[in-house]
N, C-alpha and C positions, 0 to 999 in steps of 0.2 A: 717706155713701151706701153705703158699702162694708158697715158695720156693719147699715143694712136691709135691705139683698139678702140677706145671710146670715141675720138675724133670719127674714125672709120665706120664703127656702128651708126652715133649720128648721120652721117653721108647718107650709108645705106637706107634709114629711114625718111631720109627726106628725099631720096631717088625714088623708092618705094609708094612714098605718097602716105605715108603712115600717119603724120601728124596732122594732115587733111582727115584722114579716114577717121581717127580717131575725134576728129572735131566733132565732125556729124555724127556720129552718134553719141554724143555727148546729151543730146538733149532727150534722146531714146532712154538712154540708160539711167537718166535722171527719173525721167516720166516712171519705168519699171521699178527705180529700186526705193524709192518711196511710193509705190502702189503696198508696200510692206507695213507704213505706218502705221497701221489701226490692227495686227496683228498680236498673238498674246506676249508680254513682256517685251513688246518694243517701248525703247525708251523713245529714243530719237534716230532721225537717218542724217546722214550727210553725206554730202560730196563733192569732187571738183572733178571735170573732165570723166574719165573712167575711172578714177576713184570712187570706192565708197567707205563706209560704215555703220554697221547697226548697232546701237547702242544698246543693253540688253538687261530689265531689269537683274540687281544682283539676286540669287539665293539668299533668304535670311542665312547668314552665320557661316555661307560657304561661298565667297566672292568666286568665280569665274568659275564656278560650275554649270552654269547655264550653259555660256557660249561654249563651253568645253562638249557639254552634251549634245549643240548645236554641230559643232565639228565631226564629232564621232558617227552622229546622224546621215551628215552629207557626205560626210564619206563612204558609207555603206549605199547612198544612194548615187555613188558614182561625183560625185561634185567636191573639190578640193577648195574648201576655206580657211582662212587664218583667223585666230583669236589673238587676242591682245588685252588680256583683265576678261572684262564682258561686252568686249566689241570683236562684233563680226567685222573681221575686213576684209575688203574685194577689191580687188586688181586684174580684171581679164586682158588677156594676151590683145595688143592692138588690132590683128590680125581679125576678132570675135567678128562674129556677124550677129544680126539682127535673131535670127531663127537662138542661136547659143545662148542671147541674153534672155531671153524669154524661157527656155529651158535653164537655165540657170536661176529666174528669180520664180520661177514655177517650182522649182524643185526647192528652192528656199524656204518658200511658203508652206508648204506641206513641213517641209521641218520646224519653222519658228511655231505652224499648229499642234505640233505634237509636245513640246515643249512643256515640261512641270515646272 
């Protein structure tokens, strides 16, 4: 069963046009989410497709309390991120548009500035 639901989602996404959409803006999303680089305690960005990661210097003595503060942050600001140690990571819905990602790496940015 497990194996047709997942067959069936695939279907749906490729009827949909989904892994086109997501193609193109692939290089949108790229362009935005290392505009983040030169922000305070970025280490590094990465990413593939609509993947990302920010890599986030650690707190002396308290490993992933950074990105933990970065979370708490965005989430008060409405924007749902995952942490992982001291990497922020992002996965927007394929569905995102153009105006979302920009509201999303706007809203980022004001959070990685507030950042101790």
């Amino acid at each position: 069963i497990a194996s047709a639901a997942g067959l069936a989602t695939l279907e749906t996404y490729a009827e949909d046009g989904l892994f086109e959409r997501a193609a193109g803006l692939a290089d949108y999303w790229e362009d935005a989410l290392h505009s983040l680089k030169d922000h305070p305690h970025v280490i590094d960005i990465r990413n593939m497709g609509l993947i990302g990661a920010i890599e986030l210097e650690p707190m002396a003595g308290e490993p992933t309390k950074r990105a933990f503060s970065a979370f708490l942050e965005a989430y008060e600001k409405n924007i749902l991120i995952r942490t992982t140690g001291d990497i922020i990571a992002l996965s927007p819905p394929l569905i995102i548009e153009k105006e979302d990602i920009d509201t999303l790496i706007g809203t980022l940015g004001d959070v990685l500035k507030g950042l101790h």
